[in-house]
C-alpha positions in Angstrom: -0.4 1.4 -20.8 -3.8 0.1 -21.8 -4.1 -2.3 -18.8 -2.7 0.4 -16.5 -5.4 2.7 -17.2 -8.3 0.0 -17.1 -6.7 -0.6 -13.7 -6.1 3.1 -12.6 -10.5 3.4 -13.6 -11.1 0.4 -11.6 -9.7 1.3 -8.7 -11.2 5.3 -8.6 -14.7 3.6 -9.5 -14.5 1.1 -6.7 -12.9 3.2 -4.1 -13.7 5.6 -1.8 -11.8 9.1 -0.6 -9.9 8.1 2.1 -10.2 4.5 1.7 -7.2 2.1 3.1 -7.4 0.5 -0.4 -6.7 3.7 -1.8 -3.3 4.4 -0.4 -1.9 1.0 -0.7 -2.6 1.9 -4.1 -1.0 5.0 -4.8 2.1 2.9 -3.3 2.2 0.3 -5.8 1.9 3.1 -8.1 4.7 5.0 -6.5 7.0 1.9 -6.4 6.4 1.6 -9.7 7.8 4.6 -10.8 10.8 4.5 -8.6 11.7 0.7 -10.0 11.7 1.8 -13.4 14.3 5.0 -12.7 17.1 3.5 -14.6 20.3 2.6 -12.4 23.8 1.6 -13.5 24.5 -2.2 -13.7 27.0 -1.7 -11.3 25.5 -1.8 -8.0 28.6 0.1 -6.3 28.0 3.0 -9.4 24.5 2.9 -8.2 25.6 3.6 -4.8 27.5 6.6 -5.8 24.8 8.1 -8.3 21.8 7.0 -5.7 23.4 9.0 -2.9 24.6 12.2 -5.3 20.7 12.1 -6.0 19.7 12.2 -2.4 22.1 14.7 -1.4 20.9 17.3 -3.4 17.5 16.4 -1.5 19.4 16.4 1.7 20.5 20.1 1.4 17.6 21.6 0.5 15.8 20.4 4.4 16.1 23.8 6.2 13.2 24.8 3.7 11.0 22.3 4.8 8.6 23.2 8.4 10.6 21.0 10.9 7.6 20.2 13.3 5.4 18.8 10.2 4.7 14.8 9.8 4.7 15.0 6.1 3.3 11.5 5.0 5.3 8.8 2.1 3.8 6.8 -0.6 4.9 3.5 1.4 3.1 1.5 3.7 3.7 -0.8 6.3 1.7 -3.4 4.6 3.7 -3.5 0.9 6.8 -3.7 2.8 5.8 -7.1 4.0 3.7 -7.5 0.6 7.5 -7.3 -1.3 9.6 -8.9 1.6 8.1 -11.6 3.2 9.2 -14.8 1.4 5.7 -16.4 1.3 3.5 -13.0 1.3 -0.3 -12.8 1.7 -2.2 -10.8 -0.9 -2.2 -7.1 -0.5 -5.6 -6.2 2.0 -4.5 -4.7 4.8 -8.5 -4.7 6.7 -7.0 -3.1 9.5 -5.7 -0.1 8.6 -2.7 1.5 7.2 1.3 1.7 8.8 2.2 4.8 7.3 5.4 5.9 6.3 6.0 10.0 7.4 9.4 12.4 7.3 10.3 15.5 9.0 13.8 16.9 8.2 15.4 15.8 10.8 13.8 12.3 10.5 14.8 12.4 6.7 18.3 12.9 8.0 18.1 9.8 10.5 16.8 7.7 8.0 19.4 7.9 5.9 22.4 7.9 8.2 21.1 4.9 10.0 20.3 3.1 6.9 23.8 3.4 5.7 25.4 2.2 8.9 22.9 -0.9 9.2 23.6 -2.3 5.7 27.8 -1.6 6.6 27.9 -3.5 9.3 25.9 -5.9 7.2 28.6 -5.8 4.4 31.4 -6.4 7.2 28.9 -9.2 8.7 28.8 -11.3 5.3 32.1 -11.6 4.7 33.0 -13.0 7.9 29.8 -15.0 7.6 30.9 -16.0 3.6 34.9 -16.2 4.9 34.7 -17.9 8.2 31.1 -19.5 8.4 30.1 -16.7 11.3 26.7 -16.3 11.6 25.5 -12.8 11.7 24.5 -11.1 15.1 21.2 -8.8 14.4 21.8 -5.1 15.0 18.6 -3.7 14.2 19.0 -0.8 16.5 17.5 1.4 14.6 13.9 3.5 14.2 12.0 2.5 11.2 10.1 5.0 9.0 6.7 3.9 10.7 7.9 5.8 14.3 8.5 9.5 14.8 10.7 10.3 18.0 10.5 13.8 20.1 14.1 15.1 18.5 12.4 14.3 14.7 10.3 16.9 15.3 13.2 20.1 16.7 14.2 22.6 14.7 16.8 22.0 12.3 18.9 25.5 11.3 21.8 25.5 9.1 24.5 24.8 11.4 22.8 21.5 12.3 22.3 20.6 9.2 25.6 21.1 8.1 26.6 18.7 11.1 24.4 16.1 9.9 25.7 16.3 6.3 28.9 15.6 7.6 28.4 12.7 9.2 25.8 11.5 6.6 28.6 12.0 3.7 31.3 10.1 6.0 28.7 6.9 6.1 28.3 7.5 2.5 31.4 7.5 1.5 32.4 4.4 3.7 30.1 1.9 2.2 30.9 3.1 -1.2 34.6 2.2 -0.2 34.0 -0.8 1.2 31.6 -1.7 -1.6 33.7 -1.3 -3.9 36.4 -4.3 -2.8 33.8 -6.8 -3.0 34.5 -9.3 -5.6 31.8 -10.7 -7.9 31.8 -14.0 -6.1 31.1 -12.2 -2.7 28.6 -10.2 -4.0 26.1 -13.0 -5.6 27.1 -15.4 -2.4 23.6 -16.8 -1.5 23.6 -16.7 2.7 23.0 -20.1 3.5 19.5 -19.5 5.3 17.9 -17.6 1.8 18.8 -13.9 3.2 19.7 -11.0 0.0 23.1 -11.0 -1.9 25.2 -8.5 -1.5 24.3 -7.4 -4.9 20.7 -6.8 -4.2 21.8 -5.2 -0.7 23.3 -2.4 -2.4 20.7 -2.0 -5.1 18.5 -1.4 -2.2 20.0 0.8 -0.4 21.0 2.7 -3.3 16.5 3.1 -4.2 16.2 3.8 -0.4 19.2 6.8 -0.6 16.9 8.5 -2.6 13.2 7.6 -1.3 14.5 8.6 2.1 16.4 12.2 1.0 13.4 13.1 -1.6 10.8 12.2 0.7 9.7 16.2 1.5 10.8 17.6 -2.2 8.8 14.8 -4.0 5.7 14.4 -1.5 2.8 14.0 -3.1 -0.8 16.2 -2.6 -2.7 15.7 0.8 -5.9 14.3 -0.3 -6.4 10.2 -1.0 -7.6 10.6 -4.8 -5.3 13.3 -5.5 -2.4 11.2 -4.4 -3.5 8.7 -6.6 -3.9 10.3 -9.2 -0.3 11.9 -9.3 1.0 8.2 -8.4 -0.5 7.3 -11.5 0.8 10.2 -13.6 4.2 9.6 -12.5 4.2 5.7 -13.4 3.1 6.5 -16.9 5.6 8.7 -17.4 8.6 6.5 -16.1 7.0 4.0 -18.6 7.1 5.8 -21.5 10.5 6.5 -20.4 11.8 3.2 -20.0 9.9 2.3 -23.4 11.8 5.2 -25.0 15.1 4.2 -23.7 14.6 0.3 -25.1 17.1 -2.9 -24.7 19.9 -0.8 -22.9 22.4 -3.1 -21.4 24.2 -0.4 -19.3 21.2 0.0 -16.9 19.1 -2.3 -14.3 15.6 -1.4 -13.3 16.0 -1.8 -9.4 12.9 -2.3 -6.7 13.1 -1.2 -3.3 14.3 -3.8 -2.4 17.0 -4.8 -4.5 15.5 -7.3 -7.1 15.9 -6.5 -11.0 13.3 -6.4 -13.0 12.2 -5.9 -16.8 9.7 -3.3 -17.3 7.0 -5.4 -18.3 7.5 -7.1 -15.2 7.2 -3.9 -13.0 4.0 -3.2 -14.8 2.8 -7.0 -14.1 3.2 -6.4 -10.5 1.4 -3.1 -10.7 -1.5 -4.9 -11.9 -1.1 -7.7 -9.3 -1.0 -5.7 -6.5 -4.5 -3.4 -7.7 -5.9 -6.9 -8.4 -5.2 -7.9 -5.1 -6.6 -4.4 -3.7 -9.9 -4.8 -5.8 -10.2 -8.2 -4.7 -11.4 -6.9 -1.2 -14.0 -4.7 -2.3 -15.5 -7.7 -3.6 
C-alpha cells in the first residue's frame, strides 16, 4: 500500500489535468482493481458468475441517455501494453485510443464478444483434434469505434430483444465450455496463441467490464478519474489481503492470465514507472 501511494503522489505531482499520461494511468489503476475481484478456479464457474454479474448491468441500460459516448478506463495503448508478446513500455506520445459505451454499444459488445471467443472454442478443437489451422473471423467492432445504430434509442422492448439473444450466446459458450477436458483446455496452440483456460478467464473479466461499463463509469474530469481509480485499487487490495491464501479463487487479468496479488500490484507500479518515465 506504501509504494502505491508513493506512486499515486508521483504521478498527480508530475502530471497535468488532462494529460495523456494521466489516463493511461487511471487504467492501470482500473485494471488493477478488476484483476484482483476474486473469481472461481474453474474458469467455466467463472463464466457463469462473470456473466450473472454483467447481466444485472445489462438490465439496468434503458436508464442510461442512449445518444451519450460515456468514456471507459481502458485504452487503446494498455491493450497492446498487456497483449503484445514483446510490448514497448507504456508512452503512448500520440494520444490516447479511448474506449467509450452507449447502451446499445454495451449490448454489442458483449454479444459479439461471446460469439467471437465460441467460434474460437469450436476452432481449437478442430485445430487441437485434426491439426486445422484456424480461419480469422474478426468481424467484429472493437470498443475504440462507435457506429450510427450505437447511438438510437433503446426502449424496453428492444432491450428485452437483445437480452434474449445475449442470454442465448451466453448460455451456449457456458455449454460448450463446460465439455472441455483439462487437457484441451491448457493445449498450448502451436504458434504461442492463449489456452483455452485463459480464453475463458478473459472473457469472463470482459462480461463484466463491458455490461458495467455505464453503472461503474467513473467522474468526467482527468484527476478525478484518477483519483477514484486509485480509491478503488486500494480497496480491492485490502480485500484480497483480507481474504489471504484462498485456494478456491484465481485473481484473473483482462486478459486471462493469473496472478498473485503482489504481482498485480508489481505491475501497477511498472506501468506508472513507465508513465513517469516520459515526463522525464
Amino acid at each position: 500500500m506504501e509504494t502505491l501511494v508513493t506512486s499515486r503522489q508521483r504521478i498527480l505531482k508530475t502530471i497535468a489535468d488532462g494529460d495523456t499520461v494521466l489516463a493511461h494511468a487511471t487504467a492501470t489503476r482500473m485494471i488493477g482493481a478488476h484483476t484482483l475481484a476474486p473469481a472461481p478456479r474453474d474458469p467455466v464457474r467463472h463464466l457463469e458468475d462473470g456473466y450473472a454479474r454483467a447481466r444485472r448491468h445489462l438490465a439496468r441500460l434503458t436508464v442510461h441517455d442512449p445518444s451519450r459516448e460515456v468514456p471507459a478506463f481502458m485504452t487503446e495503448e494498455l491493450f497492446f501494453r498487456l497483449t503484445d508478446a514483446q510490448p514497448a513500455p507504456l508512452t503512448a506520445p500520440a494520444g490516447v485510443g479511448h474506449y467509450t459505451y452507449t447502451p446499445r454499444k454495451t449490448l454489442r459488445r458483449v454479444l459479439d464478444h461471446a460469439l467471437d471467443h465460441l467460434n474460437q472454442i469450436d476452432q481449437w478443437l478442430a485445430w487441437q483434434r485434426h491439426g486445422v489451422v484456424p480461419t480469422p473471423t474478426d468481424g467484429w467492432v472493437p470498443s475504440t469505434v462507435t457506429l450510427p445504430d450505437d447511438r438510437l434509442p433503446l426502449t424496453q422492448p428492444d432491450l428485452d430483444a437483445w437480452l434474449w439473444r445475449v442470454d442465448q450466446a451466453a448460455r451456449l459458450v457456458q455449454q460448450r465450455a463446460a465439455t472441455l477436458t483439462e487437457a484441451e483446455l491448457d493445449w498450448q496452440p502451436p504458434d504461442g496463441g492463449w489456452p483455452l483456460r485463459r480464453v475463458l478467464h478473459h472473457l469472463a473479466r470482459w462480461q463484466w467490464l463491458y455490461a458495467g461499463s455505464l453503472d461503474e463509469a467513473l467522474p468526467g474530469d482527468a484527476p478525478a478519474r484518477y483519483e477514484q481509480a486509485c480509491q478503488r485499487l486500494d480497496e480491492a487490495v485490502r480485500e484480497a489481503e483480507r481474504r489471504g491464501d484462498d485456494q478456491t479463487t484465481v485473481y484473473a487479468g483482462l486478459y486471462g492470465v493469473l496472478h498473485q496479488p503482489k504481482e498485480v500490484i508489481e505491475l501497477v507500479l511498472t506501468f506508472e514507472g513507465e508513465l513517469l518515465a516520459v515526463k522525464r
